[in-house]
C-alpha positions, 0 to 999 in steps of 0.5 A: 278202507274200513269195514263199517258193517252197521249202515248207510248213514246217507239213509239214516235220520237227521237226529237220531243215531246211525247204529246202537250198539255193536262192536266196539274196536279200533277197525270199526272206530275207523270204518265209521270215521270213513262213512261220516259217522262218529260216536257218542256214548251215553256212559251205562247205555250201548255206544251211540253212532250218530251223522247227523244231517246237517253237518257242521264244517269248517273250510281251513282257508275260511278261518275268521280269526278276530284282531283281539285273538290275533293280539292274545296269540301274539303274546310271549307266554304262549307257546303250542305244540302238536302231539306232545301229550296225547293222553293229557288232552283228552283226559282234560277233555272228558273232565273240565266241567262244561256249561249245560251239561251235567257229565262227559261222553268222554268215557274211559272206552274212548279215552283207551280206543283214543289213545291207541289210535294215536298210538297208530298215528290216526288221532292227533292232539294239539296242546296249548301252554301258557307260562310252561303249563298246559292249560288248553287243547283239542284231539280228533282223527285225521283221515286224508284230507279232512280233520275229524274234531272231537272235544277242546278243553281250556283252563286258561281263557282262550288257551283252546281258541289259540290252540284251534286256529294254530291247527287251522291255520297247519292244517290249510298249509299242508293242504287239508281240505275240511274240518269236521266240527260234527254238530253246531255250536257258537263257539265254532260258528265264530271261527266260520264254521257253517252248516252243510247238507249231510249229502254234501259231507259225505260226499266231500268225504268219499272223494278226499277221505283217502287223498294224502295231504300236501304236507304231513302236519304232525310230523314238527311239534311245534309252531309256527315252521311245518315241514313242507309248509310254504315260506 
């Protein structure tokens, strides 16, 4: 366990952050991850710690993946990989403009703190190809058995659902248990994702939070065949 020393978020509001401020490093980024609580920097103000309640989820075996996706996915330009490049995605991320909001909250002190937890093997990526270039992706932290989602970017249409269902669909074989969207979107809400009590998060989390999954996802780059993914 990390230490997370700024709060109880089961105690915190339901729309306003946990903590502003405070120490700013790799134990704490985790110590928060393991509370439920994750950050959300407004760029020239101290870093924001939020939970909101309630709390956006995804169950992996309650993905809804819709036949025209499934007709997208089955098309022979795409090719998707995991943890192939890192850095690339969340770059991507903070920098593809996004419809209603004027700038990013992926600021260079998240992508520096990002990348080396990659680099300790807590944050993952998933990068979706079409044609030999990268056109899409997503990143988060995984803890356990539960996938923290942080940001998605496309270039392509498309190229970040492929990339979602194809870590949804890894992470039910290797037996996670939750994914963690944070806050609504419609985007998200398509693929079955609901809100949850923040109670309820939290709970979820303390009990799978530190229960190793049934199979590594990120240890085979590529799509479909996980080890240890059932035939």
């Amino acid at each position: 366990m990390y230490l997370w020393p700024y709060g109880d978020p089961a105690s915190a509001p339901a729309d306003a952050p946990v903590h502003i401020g405070g120490k700013w490093d790799i134990p704490t980024l985790l110590g928060a991850y393991q509370k439920g609580i994750f950050p959300w920097p407004t760029p020239g103000l101290p870093i924001r710690w939020w939970s909101p309640d309630p709390r956006f989820v995804l169950l992996p075996n309650e993905l809804h993946c819709t036949p025209s996706l499934r007709k997208v996915m089955r098309k022979p330009g795409w090719k998707v990989t995991v943890d192939q490049d890192f850095p690339s995605v969340i770059r991507h991320c903070a920098k593809v403009p996004r419809a209603g909001q004027g700038g990013t909250w992926i600021t260079p002190k998240i992508i520096e703190a990002y990348i080396e937890l990659h680099r300790l093997g807590f944050a993952h990526s998933v990068e979706t190809y079409w044609e030999g270039e990268l056109v899409g992706g997503l990143y988060g932290i995984s803890l356990g058995q539960i996938f923290h989602g942080e940001s998605m970017f496309h270039l392509k249409t498309d190229a970040s659902k492929v990339a979602f269902v194809a870590l949804v669909e890894r992470l039910q074989a290797c037996g996670y248990r939750l994914i963690d969207c944070q806050v609504p979107t419609p985007h998200l809400a398509s693929f079955g994702a609901f809100a949850t009590p923040r109670s309820e998060f939290l709970s979820f989390l303390e009990t799978y939070r530190e229960i190793e999954p049934t199979a590594n996802p990120w240890t085979n780059p590529l799509w479909p065949k996980v080890q240890g993914e059932p035939s």
